[in-house]
C-alpha positions in Angstrom: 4.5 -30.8 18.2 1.9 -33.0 19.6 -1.4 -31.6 20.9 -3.7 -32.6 23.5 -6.8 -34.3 21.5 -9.2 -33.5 24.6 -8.2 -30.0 25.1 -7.8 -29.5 20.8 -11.6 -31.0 20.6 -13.1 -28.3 23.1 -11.4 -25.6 21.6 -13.0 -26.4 18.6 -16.1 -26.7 19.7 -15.9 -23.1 21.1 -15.3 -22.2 17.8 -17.9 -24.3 15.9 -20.6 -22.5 18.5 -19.4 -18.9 17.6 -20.3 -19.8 14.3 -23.5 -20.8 14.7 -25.7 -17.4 15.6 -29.1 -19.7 15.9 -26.8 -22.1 18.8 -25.8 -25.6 18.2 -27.6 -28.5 19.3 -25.3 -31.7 21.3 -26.4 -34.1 18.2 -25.1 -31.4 16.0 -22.2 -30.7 17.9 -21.1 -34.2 17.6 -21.7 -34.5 14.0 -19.5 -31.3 13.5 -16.8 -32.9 15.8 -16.9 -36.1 14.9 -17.7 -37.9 17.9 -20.8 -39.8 19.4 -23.1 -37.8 21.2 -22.2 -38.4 25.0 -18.7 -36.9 23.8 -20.5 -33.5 23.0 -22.9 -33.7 25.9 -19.4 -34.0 27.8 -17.7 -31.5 26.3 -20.7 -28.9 26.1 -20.8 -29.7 29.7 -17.1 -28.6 30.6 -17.8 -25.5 28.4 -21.0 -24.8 30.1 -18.9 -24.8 33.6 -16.5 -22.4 32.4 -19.4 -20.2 31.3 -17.9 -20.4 27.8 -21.2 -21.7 26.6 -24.6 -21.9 27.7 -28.1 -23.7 27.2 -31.0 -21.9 26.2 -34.5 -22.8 26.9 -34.5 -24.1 23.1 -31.8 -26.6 23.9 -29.3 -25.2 21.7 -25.9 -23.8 23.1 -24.8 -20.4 22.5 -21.5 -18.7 23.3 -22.0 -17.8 27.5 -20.3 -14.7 29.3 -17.0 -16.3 30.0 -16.3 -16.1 26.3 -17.2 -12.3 26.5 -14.5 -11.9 29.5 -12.0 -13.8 27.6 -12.6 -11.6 24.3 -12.2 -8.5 26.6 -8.8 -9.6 28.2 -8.0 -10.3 24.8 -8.6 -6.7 23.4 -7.1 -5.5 26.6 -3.7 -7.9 25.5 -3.3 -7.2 22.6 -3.9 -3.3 22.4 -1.1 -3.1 25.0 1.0 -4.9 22.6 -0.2 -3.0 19.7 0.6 0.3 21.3 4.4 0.3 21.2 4.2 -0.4 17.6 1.3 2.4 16.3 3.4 4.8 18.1 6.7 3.7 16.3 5.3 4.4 13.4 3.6 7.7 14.2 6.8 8.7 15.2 8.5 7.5 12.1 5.8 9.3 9.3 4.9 12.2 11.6 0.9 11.5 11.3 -1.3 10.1 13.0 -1.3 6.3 13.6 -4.2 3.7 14.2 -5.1 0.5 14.1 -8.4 -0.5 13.6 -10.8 -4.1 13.6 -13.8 -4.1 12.0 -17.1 -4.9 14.3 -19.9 -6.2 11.9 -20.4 -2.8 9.2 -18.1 -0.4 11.2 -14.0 -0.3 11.5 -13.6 0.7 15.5 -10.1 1.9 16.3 -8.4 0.3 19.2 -4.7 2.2 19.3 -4.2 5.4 18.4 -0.7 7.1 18.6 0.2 10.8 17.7 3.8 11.2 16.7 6.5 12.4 19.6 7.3 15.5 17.7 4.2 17.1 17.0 3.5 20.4 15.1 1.6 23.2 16.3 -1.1 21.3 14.7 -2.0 18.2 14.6 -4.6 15.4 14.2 -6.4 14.2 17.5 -8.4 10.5 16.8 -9.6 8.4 19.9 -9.3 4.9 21.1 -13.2 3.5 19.9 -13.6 5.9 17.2 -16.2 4.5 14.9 -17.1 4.8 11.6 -18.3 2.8 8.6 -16.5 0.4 6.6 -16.4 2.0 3.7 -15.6 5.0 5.0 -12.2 5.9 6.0 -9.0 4.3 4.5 -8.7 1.8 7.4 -12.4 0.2 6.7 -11.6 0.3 2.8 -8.4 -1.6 3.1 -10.3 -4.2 6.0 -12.8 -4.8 2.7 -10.2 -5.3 0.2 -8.9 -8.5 1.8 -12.6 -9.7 1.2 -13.8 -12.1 -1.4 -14.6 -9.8 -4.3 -18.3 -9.1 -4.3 -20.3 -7.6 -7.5 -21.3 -5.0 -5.2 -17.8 -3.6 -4.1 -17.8 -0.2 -4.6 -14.8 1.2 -6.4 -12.4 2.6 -3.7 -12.7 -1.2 -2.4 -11.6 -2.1 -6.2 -8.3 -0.1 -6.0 -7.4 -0.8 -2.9 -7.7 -4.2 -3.6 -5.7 -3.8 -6.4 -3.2 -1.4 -5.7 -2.4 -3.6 -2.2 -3.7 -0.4 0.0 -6.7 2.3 0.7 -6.4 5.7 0.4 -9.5 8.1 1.5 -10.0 11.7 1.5 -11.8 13.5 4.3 -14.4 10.9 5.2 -13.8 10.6 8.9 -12.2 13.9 9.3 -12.5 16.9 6.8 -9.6 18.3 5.9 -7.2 15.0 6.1 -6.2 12.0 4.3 -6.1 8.3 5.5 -3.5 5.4 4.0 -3.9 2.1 5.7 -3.3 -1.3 4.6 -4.9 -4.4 6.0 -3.8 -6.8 8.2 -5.8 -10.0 7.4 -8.2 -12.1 9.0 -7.0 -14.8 11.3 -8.9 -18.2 10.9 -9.2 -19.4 14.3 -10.6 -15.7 15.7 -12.3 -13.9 12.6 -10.2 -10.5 13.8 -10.3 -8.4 10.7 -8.0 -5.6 11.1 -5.9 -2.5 9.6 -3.2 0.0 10.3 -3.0 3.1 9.2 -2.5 6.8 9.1 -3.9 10.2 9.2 -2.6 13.2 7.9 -3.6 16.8 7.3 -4.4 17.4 3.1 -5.1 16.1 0.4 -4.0 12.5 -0.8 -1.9 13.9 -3.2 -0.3 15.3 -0.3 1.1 11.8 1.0 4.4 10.9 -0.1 3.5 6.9 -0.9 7.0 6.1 -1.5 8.1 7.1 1.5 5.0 6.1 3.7 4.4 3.0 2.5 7.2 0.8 3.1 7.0 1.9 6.9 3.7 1.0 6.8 4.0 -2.4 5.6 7.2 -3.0 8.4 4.4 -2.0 10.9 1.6 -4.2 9.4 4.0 -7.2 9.8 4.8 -6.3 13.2 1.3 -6.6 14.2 0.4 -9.5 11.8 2.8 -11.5 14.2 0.9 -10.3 17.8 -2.0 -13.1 16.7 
């Protein structure tokens, strides 16, 4: 399929300034892009319209509010379209189901579904819930799919090698969390996970049974990117 070169270059030059946290300067931007400078000052320019980037006093450009708006809609998209699936699959297991994104050292959820045909009790998680990476089974699996570092702490180890993260009472005392990763995407850096929540121990969860719906509902959401 062919692709518009103008349109292909400004995109990625959106994405080569999200990169950068110190900003980009033009001369840089071109070098990075492959074109002579007045091509960057143009693009940067269009950007800089659309409040997708903006010049600071340093002369470097930095990602401006417009790309905050889009990222928002985006969130907004795609956790509609997440929604339907979570809840499928709380449905389907009778737990809990989440899916969550990591933001810098924390996994955030962002759906949250509770199956149709609850018990008398149950396991209540919100929408935004935070909590740190390495706690929880839906952090742990988001860190599996990352470059093995030296200081990876073991539960990062087996889920890393056992293809999914189990955790025991770290968000919530009293439950256990199985999730499984969903991947990073190159062009937006969204690390994510789906999982579940249920009252026990891990012992408690039937893997054989909760797994291979799992991994249905992972590749369902894989293909909302």
């Amino acid at each position: 399929m062919s692709t518009l070169q103008t349109l292909d270059r400004g995109l990625e030059a959106i994405d080569i300034v999200s990169r950068r946290a110190a900003g980009i300067s033009p001369a840089e931007l071109a070098d990075e892009l492959g074109v002579h400078r007045a091509g960057a000052y143009r693009i940067l320019a269009t950007l800089e319209r659309r409040h997708l980037v903006t010049k600071g006093d340093d002369g470097r450009y930095r990602l401006g509010s417009g790309a905050l708006v889009v990222a928002g809609r985006f969130m907004g998209q795609y956790r509609t379209a997440a929604q339907p699936i979570v809840q499928d699959l709380a449905d389907r297991t009778g737990h809990t189901a989440l899916v969550s994104i990591a933001d810098r050292d924390e996994s955030v959820a962002i759906a949250v579904a509770e199956p149709a045909a609850r018990g008398p009790i149950g396991i209540s998680y919100r929408v935004g819930t935070r909590h740190p990476l390495e706690h929880g089974a839906d952090g742990l699996a988001i860190l599996a799919l990352r470059p093995e570092q030296p200081d990876d702490i073991d539960a990062v180890r087996a889920a890393r090698l056992h293809g999914h993260a189990v955790s025991r009472g770290e968000v919530q005392p009293g439950t256990a969390g199985l999730a499984v990763g969903t991947g990073a995407v190159s062009d937006t850096d969204v690390e994510s996970a789906i999982g579940l929540i249920a009252l026990g121990q891990p012992t408690d969860l039937d893997l054989d049974t909760l797994l291979p719906v799992l991994h249905e509902a992972r590749e369902r959401i894989a293909r909302l990117y």
